[in-house]
Phi, psi and omega in degrees: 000132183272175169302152154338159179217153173277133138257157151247110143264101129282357197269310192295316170316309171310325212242005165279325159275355169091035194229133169269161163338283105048286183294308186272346148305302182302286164356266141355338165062023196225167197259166192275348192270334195300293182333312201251354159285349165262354167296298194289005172051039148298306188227126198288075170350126129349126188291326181286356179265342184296333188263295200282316168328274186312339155317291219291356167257354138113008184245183170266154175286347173287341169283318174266349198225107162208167198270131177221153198271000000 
């Protein structure tokens, strides 16, 4: 078994909500490059940044965030 790896859909929640990049960063209290290096699985959110997404989407991080082998 390899390391864990983050999956995501924030790319799908965002545009499920109807929001850019751009929009859910300010929501969110973050620059549009944090939004799209963690779309882009480049970079792991934080837990608090992990929490203030799903806040500013209106979900849970368990909902946007999971572990995969």
């Amino acid at each position: 078994m390899g390391d864990p790896r983050l999956a995501s859909r924030l790319k799908a929640a965002r545009t499920a909500a109807g929001l850019t990049q751009a929009e859910l960063a300010e929501r969110a209290g973050v620059s549009r490059k944090t939004i799209n290096t963690v779309e882009n699985g480049v970079f792991v959110p934080s837990t608090i940044l992990a929490l203030g997404l799903a806040r500013a989407l209106g979900t849970t991080v368990e909902a946007l965030f999971w572990l995969t082998d």
